[in-house]
C-alpha positions as CSV (number, residue, x, y, z in Angstrom):
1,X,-6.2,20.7,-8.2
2,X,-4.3,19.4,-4.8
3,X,-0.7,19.3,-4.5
4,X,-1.5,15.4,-5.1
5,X,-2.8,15.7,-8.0
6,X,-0.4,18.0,-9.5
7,X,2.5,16.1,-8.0
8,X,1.0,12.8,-10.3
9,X,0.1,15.3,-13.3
10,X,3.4,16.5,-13.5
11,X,5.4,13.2,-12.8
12,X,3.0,11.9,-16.0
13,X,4.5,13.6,-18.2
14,X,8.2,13.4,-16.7
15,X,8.9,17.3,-17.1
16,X,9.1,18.0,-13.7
17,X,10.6,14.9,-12.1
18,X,12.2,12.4,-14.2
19,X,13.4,14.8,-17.3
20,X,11.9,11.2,-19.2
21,X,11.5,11.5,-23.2
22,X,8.3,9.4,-22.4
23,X,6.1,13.1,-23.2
24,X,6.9,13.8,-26.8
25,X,3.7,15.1,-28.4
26,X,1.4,12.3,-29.6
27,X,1.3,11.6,-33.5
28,X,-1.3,12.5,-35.5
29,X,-3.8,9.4,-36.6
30,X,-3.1,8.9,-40.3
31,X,-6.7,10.2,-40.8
32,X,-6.4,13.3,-39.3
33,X,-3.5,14.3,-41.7
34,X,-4.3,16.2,-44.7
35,X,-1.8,15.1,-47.7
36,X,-1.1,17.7,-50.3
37,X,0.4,16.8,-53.7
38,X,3.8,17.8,-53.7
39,X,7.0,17.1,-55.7
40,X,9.1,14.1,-54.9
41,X,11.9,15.8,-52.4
42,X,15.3,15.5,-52.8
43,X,16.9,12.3,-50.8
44,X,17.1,13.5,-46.9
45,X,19.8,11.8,-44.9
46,X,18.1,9.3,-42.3
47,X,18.3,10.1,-38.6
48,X,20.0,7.3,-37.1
49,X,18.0,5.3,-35.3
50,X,18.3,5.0,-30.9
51,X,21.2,2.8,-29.8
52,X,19.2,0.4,-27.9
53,X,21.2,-1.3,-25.3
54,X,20.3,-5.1,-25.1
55,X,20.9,-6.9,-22.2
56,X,19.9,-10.3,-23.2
57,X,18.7,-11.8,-26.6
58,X,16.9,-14.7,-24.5
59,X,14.4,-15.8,-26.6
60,X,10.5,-16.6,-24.6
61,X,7.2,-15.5,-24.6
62,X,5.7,-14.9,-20.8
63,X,2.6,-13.5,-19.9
64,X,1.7,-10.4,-17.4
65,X,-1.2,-10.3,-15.9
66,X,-1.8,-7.1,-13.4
67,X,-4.6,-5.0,-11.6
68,X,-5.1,-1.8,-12.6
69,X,-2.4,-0.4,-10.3
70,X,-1.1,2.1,-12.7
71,X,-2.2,5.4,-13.4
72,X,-2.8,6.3,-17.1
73,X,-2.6,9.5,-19.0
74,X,-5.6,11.5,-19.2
75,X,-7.4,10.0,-22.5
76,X,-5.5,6.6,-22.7
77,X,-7.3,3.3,-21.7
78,X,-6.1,1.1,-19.1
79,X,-3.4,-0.9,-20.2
80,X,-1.6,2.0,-21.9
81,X,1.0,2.5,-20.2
82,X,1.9,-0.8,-19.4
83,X,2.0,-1.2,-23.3
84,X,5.0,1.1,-23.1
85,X,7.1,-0.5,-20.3
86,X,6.5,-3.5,-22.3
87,X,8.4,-1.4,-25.4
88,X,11.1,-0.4,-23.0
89,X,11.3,-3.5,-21.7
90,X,12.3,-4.9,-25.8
91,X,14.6,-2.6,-26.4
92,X,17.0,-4.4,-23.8
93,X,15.2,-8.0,-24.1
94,X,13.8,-7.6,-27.7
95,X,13.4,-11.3,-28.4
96,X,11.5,-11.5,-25.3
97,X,7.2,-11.5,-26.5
98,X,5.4,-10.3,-23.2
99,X,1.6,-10.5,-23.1
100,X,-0.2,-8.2,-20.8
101,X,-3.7,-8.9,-19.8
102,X,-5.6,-7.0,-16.8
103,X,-7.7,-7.9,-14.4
104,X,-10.2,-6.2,-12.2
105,X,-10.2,-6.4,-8.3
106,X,-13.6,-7.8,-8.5
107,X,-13.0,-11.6,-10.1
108,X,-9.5,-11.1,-10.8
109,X,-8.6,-12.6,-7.0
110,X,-11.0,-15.5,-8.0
111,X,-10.4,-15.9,-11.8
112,X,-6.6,-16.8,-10.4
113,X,-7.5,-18.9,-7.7
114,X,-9.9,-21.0,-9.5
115,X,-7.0,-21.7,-11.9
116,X,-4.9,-23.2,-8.7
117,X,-7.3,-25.0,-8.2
118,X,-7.2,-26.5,-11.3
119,X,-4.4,-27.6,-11.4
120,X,-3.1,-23.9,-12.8
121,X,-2.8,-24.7,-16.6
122,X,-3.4,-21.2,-17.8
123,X,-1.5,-19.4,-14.6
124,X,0.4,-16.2,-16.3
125,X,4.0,-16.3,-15.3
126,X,4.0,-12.6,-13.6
127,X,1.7,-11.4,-11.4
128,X,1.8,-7.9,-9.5
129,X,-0.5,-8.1,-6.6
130,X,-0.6,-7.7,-2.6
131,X,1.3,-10.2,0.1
132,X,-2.2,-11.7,1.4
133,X,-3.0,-13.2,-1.7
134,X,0.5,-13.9,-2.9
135,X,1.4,-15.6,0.7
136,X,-2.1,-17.9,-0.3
137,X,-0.4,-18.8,-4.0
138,X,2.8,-19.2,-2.1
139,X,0.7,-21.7,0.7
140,X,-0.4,-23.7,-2.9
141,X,2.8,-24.4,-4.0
142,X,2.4,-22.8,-7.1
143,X,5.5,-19.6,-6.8
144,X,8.9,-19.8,-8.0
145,X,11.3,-18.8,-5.0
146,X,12.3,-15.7,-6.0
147,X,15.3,-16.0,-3.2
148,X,18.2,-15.6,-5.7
149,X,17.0,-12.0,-6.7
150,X,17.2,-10.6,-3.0
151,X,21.2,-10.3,-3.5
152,X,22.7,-8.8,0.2
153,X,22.9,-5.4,-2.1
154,X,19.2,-5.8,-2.7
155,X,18.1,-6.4,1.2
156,X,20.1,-3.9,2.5
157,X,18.8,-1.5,0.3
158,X,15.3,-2.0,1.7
159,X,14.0,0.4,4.4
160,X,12.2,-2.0,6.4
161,X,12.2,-5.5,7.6
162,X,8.1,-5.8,7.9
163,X,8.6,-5.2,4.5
164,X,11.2,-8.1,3.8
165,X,9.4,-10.1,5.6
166,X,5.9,-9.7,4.0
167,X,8.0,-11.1,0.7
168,X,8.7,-14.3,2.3
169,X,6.7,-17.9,3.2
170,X,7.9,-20.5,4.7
171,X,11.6,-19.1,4.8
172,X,11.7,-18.1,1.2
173,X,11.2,-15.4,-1.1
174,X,8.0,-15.2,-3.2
175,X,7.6,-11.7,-3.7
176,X,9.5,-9.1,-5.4
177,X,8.6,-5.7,-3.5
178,X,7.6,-2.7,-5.2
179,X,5.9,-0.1,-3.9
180,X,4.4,0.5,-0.7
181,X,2.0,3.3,1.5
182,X,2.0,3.5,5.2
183,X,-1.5,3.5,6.5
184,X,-2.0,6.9,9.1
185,X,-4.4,9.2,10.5
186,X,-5.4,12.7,9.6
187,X,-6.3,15.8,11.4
188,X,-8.4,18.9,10.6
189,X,-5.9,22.0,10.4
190,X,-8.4,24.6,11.3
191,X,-9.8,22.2,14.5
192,X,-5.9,22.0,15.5
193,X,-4.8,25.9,15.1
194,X,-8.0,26.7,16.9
195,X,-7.9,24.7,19.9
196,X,-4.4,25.5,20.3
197,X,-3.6,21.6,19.6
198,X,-0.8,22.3,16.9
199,X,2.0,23.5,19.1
200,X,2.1,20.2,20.3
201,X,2.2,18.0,17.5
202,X,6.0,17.5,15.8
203,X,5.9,18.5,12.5
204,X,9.2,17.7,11.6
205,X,10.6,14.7,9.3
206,X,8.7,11.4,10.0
207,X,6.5,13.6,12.4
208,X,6.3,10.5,14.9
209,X,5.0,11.5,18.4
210,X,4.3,9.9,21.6
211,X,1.3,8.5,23.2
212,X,1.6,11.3,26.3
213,X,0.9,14.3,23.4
214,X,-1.5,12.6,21.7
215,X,-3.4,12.4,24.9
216,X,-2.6,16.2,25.4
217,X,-3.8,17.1,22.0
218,X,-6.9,15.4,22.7
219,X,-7.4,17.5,25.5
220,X,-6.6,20.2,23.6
221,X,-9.7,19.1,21.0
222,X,-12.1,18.1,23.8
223,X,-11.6,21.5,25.6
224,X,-12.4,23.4,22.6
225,X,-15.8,21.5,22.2
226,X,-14.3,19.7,18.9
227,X,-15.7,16.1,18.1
228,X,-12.8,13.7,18.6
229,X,-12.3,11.2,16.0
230,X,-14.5,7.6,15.6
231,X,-13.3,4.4,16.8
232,X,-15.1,2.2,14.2
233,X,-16.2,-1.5,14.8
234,X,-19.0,-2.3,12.6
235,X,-17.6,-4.5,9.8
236,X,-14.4,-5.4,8.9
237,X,-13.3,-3.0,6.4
238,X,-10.0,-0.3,7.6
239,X,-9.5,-2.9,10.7
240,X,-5.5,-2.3,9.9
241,X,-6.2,1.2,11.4
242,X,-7.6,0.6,14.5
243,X,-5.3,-2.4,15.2
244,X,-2.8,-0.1,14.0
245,X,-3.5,2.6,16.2
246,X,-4.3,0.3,19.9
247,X,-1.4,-1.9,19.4
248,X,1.1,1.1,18.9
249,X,-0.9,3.0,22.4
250,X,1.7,1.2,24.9
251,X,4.1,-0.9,22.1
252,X,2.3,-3.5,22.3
253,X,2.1,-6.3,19.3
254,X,-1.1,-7.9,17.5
255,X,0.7,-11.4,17.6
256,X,4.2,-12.4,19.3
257,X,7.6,-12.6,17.3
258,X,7.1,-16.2,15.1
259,X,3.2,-15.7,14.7
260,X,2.1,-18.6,16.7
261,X,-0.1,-16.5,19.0
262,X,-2.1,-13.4,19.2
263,X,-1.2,-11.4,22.2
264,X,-4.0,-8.8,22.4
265,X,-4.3,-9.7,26.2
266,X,-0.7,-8.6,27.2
267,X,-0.4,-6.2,29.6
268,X,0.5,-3.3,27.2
269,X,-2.7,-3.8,25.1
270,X,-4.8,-4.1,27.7
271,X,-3.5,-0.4,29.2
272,X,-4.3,0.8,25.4
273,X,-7.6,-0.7,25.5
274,X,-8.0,0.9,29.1
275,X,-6.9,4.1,28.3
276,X,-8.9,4.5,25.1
277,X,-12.0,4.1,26.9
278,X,-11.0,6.5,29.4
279,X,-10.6,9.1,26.4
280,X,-14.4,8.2,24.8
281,X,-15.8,8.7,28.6
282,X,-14.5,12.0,28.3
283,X,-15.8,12.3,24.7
284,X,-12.3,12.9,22.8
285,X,-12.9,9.5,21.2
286,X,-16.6,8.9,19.8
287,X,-17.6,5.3,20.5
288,X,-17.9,3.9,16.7
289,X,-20.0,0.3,17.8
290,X,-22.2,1.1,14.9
291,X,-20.1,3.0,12.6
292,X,-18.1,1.6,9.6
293,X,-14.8,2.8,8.7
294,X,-16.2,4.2,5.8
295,X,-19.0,6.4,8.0
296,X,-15.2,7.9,9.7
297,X,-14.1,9.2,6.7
298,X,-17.3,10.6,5.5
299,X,-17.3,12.4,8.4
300,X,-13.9,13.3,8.8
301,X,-14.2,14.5,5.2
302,X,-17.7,16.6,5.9
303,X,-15.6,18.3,8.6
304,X,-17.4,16.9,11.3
305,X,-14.6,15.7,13.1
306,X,-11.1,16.8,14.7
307,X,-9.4,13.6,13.8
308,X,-9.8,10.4,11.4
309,X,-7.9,6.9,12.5
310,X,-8.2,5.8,9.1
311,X,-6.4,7.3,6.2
312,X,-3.6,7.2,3.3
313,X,-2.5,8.3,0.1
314,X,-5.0,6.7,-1.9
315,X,-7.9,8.7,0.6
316,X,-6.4,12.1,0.0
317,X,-6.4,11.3,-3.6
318,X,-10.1,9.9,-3.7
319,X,-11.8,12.3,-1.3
320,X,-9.5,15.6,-2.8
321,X,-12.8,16.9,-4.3
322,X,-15.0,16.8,-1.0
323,X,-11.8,18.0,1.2
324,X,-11.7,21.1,-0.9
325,X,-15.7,21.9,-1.4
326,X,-15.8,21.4,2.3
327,X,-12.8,23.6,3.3
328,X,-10.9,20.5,5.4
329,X,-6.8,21.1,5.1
330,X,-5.5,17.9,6.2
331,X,-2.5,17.2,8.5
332,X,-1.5,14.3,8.6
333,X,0.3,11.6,11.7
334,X,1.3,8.5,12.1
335,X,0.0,6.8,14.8
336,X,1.5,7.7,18.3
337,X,3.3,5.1,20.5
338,X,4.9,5.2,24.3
339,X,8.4,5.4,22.6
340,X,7.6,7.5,20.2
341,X,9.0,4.3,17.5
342,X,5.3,3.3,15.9
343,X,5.2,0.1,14.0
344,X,3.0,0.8,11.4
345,X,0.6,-1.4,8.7
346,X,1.1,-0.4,6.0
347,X,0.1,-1.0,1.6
348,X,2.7,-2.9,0.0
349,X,2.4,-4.1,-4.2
350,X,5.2,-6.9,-5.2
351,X,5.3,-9.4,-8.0
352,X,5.3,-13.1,-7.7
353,X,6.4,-15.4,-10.7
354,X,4.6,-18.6,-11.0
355,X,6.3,-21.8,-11.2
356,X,7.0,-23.5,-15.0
357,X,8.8,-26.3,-16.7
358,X,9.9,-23.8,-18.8
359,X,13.4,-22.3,-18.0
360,X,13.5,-19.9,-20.3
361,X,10.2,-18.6,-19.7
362,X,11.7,-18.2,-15.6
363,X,14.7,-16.5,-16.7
364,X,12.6,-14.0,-18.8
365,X,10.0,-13.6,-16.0
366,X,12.7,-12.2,-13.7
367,X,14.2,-10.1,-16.5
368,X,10.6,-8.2,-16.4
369,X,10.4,-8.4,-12.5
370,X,13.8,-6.7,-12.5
371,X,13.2,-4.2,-15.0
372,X,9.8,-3.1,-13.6
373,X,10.8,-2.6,-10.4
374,X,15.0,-0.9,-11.0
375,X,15.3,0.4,-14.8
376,X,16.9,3.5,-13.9
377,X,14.8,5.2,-16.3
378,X,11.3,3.9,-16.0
379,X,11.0,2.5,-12.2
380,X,10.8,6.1,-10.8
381,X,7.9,6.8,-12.5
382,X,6.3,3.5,-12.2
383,X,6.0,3.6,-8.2
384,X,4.4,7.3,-8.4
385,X,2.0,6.8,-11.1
386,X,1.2,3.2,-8.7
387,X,0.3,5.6,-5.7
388,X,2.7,4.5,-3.2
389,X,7.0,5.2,-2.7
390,X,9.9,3.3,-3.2
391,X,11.0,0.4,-0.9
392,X,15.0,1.0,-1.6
393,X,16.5,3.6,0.1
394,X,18.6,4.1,-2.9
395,X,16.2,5.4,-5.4
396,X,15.6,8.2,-3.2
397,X,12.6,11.1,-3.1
398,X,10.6,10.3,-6.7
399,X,8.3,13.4,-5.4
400,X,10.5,16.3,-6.1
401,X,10.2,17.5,-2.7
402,X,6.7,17.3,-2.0
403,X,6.2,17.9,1.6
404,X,3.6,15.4,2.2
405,X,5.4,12.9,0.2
406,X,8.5,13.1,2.2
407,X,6.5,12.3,5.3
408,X,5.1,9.1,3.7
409,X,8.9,8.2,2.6
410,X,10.1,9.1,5.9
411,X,7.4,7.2,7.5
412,X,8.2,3.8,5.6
413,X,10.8,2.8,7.8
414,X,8.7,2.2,10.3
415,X,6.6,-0.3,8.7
416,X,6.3,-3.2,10.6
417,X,5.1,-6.8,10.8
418,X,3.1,-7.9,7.7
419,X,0.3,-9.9,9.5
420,X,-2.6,-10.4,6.5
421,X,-1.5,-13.3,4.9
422,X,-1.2,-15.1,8.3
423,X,-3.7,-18.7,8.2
424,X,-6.8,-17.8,9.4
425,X,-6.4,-14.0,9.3
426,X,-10.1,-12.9,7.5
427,X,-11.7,-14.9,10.2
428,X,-9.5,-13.5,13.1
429,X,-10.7,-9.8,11.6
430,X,-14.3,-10.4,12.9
431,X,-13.7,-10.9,16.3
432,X,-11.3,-7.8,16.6
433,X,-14.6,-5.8,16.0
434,X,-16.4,-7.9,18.1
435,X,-13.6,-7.7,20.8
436,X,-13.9,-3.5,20.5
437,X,-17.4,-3.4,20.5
438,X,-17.7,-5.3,23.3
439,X,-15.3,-2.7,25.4
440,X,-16.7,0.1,24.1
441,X,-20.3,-0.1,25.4
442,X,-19.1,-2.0,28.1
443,X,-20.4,-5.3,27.7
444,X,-17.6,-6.8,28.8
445,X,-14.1,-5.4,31.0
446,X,-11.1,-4.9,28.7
447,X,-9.5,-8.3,30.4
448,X,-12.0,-10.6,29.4
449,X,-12.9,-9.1,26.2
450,X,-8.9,-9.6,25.4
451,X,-9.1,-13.1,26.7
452,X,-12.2,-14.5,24.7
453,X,-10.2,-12.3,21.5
454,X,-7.1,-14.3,21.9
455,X,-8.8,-17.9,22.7
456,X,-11.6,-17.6,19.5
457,X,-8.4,-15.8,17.4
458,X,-5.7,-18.5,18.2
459,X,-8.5,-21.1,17.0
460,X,-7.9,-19.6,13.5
461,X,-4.0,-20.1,13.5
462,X,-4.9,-24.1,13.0
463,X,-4.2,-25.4,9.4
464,X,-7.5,-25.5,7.7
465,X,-7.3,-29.3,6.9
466,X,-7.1,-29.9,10.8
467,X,-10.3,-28.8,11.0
468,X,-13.0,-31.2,11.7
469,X,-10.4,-34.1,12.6
């Protein structure tokens, strides 16, 4: 079992973490219990029941829809546990009926998007998603401005501004943050300790490094006859990675400050684009034209590789299994920058509340919103058993030391600008492969290739019902 998963096996039952009552032994199914005949016994005083501290006795019925974003305890259906927040959640709001209902990643996205667009009479009134699709409910006019729940306590609190700012549209707040994972890259131990790499790498607290030893660690890697890591460009999927990793190079930016533009042809991207091709001449970067990011981490995993661009928390927990039967020990980096500051892309899960008549069924909305994310006795264990850290400062290391989940804490300050739920931003996505692939096998110089990128991507930034005007 990997630190991982013992970290999440642990914090499940709330022994080692939390100290939570929440893992009393499970009673036994009527059916199971053998009743013997026995006399009647004497009158036993009753236990007095748990003070229960209400907060409000509001009285509405909401709904709560959700992804499976939770992980459940070994044997329980999905569901289960949010069945229990929902308990917790009545004991301070007990006149407060909240109906859960889950949807898959599949049709879920489409389910509530075809009920926009209708006219959203069946909408649920909490939602926990992503920012892209939330920023496209927001765009519909069909979120509550969450604004007045971002008190100065609140956004101060926070550890990031990309993160602040992937709650808001059009000036407002529209989504209540909860958890979030920066996205990084991984290394092979035994490739690093052999080639003599790992001197140079800082292993200390966020672990950020500079451009100038990532180049030297390469060297290291490429001396040693170790296959560098794969730039992939062939479909879109892990694109955050790679656009994470150029833009950082040389501090450069995928867009400029208020979004209006993309800026992959500034002079500091173009020097990353440069430089990178310089390293797969040399062979420390393998060109990746015709692999997906997928392909990468098969081969990252397989121990084919030194180094993998694409990776996070939900990675090491899914490919665990394969890491071990093939012997890979990961180490993991964020992505190196000239200053040594990265901005980094990063997972983030919030919930939106969708707009009603109803006030009551508002006010108890953000009574669930709040309790889900702060309780000071469930929200710990809700953001580990979601996969991802806190977003507050305040609430601290909900690890219990973990070494690799302090360097994903310390890391989230560095998250930067949100850019997915920017108009036009699934179309933009093809031509930033076709852009890389073009440099790579040299089709086209890094100039022009940036040029054509920025012309075809700024196209996309036009509001959809311009089109064809």
């Amino acid at each position: 079992m990997t630190v991982w998963k013992r970290m999440l096996a642990l914090t499940m039952c709330g022994t080692l973490i939390f100290g939570m009552a929440a893992c009393k032994g499970k009673e036994p199914k009527s059916d199971e219990i053998e009743i013997e005949a026995v006399e009647e016994p004497e009158e036993i005083p009753e236990e007095p029941e748990e003070e229960s501290q209400v907060v409000s006795d509001l009285e509405a019925s909401i709904s709560w829809w959700t992804y499976p974003v939770f992980v459940q305890d070994e044997g329980q259906e999905e569901g289960a546990y949010e069945q229990t927040l929902i308990q917790e959640f009545n004991k301070k709001y007990p006149n407060i009926r909240v109906e859960l209902r889950l949807l898959d990643y599949t049709q879920g996205p489409d389910e509530v998007q075809g009920l926009i667009d209708g006219e959203g009479l069946e909408l649920p009134n909490v939602l926990l998603d992503e920012p892209g699709r939330i920023g496209g409910y927001a765009k519909a006019g069909v979120l509550a401005d969450l604004s007045s729940m971002f008190t100065e306590e609140m956004v101060s609190d926070v550890v990031s501004e990309g993160i602040l700012s992937a709650c808001r549209s059009e000036g407002a707040y529209v989504m209540y943050p909860f958890s979030a994972s920066n996205y990084v890259m991984a290394f092979n131990r035994t490739m690093l300790e052999d080639s003599g790499a790992m001197e140079l790498m800082n292993r200390e607290g966020a672990c950020t490094w500079t451009t100038e030893s990532f180049e030297q660690v390469l060297e290291k890697l490429g001396e040693s006859q170790l296959n560098g890591g794969i730039l992939y460009c062939s479909g879109i999927a892990g694109d955050y990675a790679t656009r994470s990793f150029l833009t950082n190079l040389y501090d450069g930016s995928l867009m400029n400050e208020d979004g209006s533009a993309y800026t992959m042809n500034s002079e500091a991207n173009q020097q990353a684009l440069t430089k990178v091709k310089e390293w797969m001449d040399k062979g420390w970067i393998l060109n990746g034209s015709g692999s997906t990011g997928a392909d990468a981490v098969t081969s990252f995993v397989n121990g084919e590789n030194s180094f993998c661009l694409l990776w996070s928390l939900p990675q090491a927990l899914t490919n665990a299994q394969a890491l071990a039967e093939n012997g890979v020990e990961v180490v993991v980096m964020p992505y190196p920058s000239a200053d040594g500051e990265p901005e980094l892309e990063y997972m983030l899960k919030g919930f939106c509340i969708f707009k009603t008549e109803d006030e009551k069924q508002e006010e108890a909305s953000r009574y669930l919103v709040d309790f889900l994310c702060n309780d000071e006795v469930t929200a710990a264990e809700n953001i580990v058993r979601s996969g991802g850290f806190p977003v507050r400062t305040s609430m601290g290391d909900v690890y219990g030391g973990n070494e690799e989940a302090l360097l994903y804490e310390a890391l989230l300050p560095y998250s930067g600008t949100y850019y997915n739920h920017t108009e036009g931003f699934e179309e933009m996505r093809v031509y930033w492969y076709q852009m890389l692939a073009e440099i790579l096998n040299g089709e086209y110089s890094v100039k022009d290739s940036t040029e054509s990128f920025v012309e075809y991507a700024n196209k996309t930034l036009e509001p959809k019902e311009e089109e064809g005007e």
